[in-house]
C-alpha positions in Angstrom: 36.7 36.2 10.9 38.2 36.6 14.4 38.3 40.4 14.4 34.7 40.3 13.3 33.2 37.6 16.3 35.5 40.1 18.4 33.2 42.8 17.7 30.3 40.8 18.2 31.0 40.0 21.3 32.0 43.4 22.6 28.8 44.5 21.3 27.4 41.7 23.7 29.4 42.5 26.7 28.8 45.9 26.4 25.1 45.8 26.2 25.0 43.4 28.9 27.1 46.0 31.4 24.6 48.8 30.2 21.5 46.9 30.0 21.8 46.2 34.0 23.0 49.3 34.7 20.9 51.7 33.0 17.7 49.9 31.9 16.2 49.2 28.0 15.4 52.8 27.9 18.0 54.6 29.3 20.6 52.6 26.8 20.7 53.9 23.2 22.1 51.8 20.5 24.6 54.5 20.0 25.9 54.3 23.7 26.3 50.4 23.1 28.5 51.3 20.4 30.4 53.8 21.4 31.4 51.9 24.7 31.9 48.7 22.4 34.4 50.8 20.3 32.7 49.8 17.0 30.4 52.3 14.5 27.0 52.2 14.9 26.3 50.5 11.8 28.7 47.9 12.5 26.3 47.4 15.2 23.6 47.1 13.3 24.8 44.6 10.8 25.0 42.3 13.8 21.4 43.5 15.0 19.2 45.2 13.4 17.5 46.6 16.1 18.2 46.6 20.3 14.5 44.2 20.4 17.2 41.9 18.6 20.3 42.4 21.2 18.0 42.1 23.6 16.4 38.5 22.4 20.2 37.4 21.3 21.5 37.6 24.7 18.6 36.6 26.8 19.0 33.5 24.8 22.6 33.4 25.5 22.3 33.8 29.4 19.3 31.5 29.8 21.7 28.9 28.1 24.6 29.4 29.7 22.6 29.6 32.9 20.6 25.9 32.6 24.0 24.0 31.8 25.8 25.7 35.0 22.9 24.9 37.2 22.5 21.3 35.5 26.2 20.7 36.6 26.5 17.3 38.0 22.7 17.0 39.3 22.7 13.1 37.7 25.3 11.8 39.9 23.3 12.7 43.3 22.4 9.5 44.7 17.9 11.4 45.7 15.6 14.1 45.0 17.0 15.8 48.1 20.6 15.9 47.2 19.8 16.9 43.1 17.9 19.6 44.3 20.7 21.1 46.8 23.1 20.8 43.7 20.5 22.5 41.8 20.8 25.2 44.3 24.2 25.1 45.1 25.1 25.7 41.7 22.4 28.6 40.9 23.9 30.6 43.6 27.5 29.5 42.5 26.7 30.8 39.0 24.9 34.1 40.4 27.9 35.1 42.3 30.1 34.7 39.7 28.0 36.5 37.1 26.4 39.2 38.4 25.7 41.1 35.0 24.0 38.1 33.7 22.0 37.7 36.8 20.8 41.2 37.3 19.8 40.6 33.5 17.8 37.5 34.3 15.8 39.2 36.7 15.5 42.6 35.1 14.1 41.0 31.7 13.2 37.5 32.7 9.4 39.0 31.9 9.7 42.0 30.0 7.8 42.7 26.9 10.7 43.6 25.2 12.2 39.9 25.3 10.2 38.0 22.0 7.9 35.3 22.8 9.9 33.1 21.0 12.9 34.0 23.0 11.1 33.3 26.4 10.2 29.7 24.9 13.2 29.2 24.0 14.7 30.6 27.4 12.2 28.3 29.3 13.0 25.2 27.4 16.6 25.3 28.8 15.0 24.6 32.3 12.7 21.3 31.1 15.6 19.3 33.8 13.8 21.0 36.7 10.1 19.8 35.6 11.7 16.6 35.1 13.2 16.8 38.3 10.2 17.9 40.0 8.1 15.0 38.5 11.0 12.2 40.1 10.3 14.3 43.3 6.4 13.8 43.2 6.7 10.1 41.5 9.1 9.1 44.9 7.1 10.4 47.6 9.9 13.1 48.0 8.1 16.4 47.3 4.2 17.8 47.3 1.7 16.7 45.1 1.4 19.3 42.9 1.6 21.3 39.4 5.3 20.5 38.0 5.9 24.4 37.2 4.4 25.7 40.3 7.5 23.3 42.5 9.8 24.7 39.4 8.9 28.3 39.9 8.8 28.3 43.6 12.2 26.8 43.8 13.3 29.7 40.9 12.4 32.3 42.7 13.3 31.5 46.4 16.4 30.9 44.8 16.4 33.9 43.0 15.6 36.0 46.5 18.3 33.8 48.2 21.0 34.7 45.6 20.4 38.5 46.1 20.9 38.1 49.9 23.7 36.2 49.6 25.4 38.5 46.9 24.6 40.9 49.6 26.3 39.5 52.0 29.6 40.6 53.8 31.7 38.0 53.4 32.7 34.3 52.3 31.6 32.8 55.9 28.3 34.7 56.0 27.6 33.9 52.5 28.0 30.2 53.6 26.1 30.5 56.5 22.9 31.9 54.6 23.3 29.4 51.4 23.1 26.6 54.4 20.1 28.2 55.5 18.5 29.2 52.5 18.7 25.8 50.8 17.3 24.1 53.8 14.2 26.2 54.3 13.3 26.1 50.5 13.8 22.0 50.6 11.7 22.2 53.7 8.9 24.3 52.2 8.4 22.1 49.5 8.9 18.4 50.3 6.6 16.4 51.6 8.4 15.8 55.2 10.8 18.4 56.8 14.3 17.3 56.2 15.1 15.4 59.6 18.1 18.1 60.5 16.4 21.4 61.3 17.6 24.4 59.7 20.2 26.3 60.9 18.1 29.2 61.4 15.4 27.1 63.3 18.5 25.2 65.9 19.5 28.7 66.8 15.9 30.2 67.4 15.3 27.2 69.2 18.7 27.1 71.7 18.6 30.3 72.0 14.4 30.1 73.4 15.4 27.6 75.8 18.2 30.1 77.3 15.7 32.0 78.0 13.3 30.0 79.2 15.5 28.3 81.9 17.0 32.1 83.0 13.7 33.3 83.6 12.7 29.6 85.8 15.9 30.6 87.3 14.6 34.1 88.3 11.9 32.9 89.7 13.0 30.7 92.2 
């Protein structure tokens, strides 16, 4: 029984390395197994065809995903701070699993994911409509559609994680999660956080500079 969910999951792993790497397409089911180390037909017995693979670990990732990014949210005393953790621990999660990010975004709406799959994927995520609906129900965020907030934050986060993964090192990566979190708070709550962004204080310090060197000049 062990040697047999061994293969499964090196079928899994495999496929998820290849997947991100090389597209649907451009991996054969033959390449999966190969790299896996197991016969084709071993791999599939565990599924039947790569639409399947595909489905089984989009459903895995998505899962694995939600509970990582749900991670303490409940014990923040506001809106404000759940969402931050929200954030904090997408971008945690992204860093640490590249593969399964890249994945995320690569098939999060192809047409080779099932319908079902997507639903299922999707459901995983009902915390942040819920979430969303304390936000509008306190004052805290915009008036507006649940999923429109839940897919704004999803994908700001999303292009936040890839500039962050980007980034050079520990410090810088800091510095832009800082940033990032406060400008997508401040885009869509109903007030600007009180504390400018990080971004904004040094635009602003550094206009003044100016502005009092070139009074300066002038007199």
């Amino acid at each position: 029984m062990e040697a047999t969910a061994d293969k499964r999951e090196a079928i899994l792993k495999t496929a998820l390395a290849l997947f991100t790497e090389r597209g649907f397409y451009g991996t054969p089911t033959a390449m999966i197994s190969k790299e896996a180390g197991v016969a084709t037909g071993t791999l599939f017995f565990y599924f039947p065809t790569k639409e399947e693979l595909i489905d089984t670990l989009y459903r895995q990732i998505k899962a694995e995903a939600a509970a990582a990014f749900k991670e303490g949210v409940g014990r923040e005393p506001d809106v404000e701070a759940k969402i931050r953790r929200v954030g904090e621990n997408a971008l945690s999660w992204a860093l640490s699993h590249p593969n399964e990010f890249r994945f995320m975004e690569q098939f999060a709406h192809s047409p080779f994911v099932s319908t079902t799959a997507h639903e299922e994927g999707m459901s995983h995520f009902a915390f942040l409509e819920d979430l969303m609906q304390e936000g509008i129900r306190t004052g805290a965020l915009c008036e507006c559609d649940t999923w429109l907030l839940c897919s704004v934050l999803a994908s700001s986060l999303s292009g936040l994680a890839a500039r962050i993964m980007a980034a050079p090192d520990k410090k810088e990566r800091e510095k832009l999660t800082r940033q990032g979190l406060a400008i997508i708070w401040n885009g869509i709550a109903v007030k600007a956080a009180a504390d400018r962004t990080p971004a904004n204080t040094e635009h602003t310090d550094r206009t003044k500079r100016t502005t009092k060197r070139q009074e300066r000049s002038r007199k």
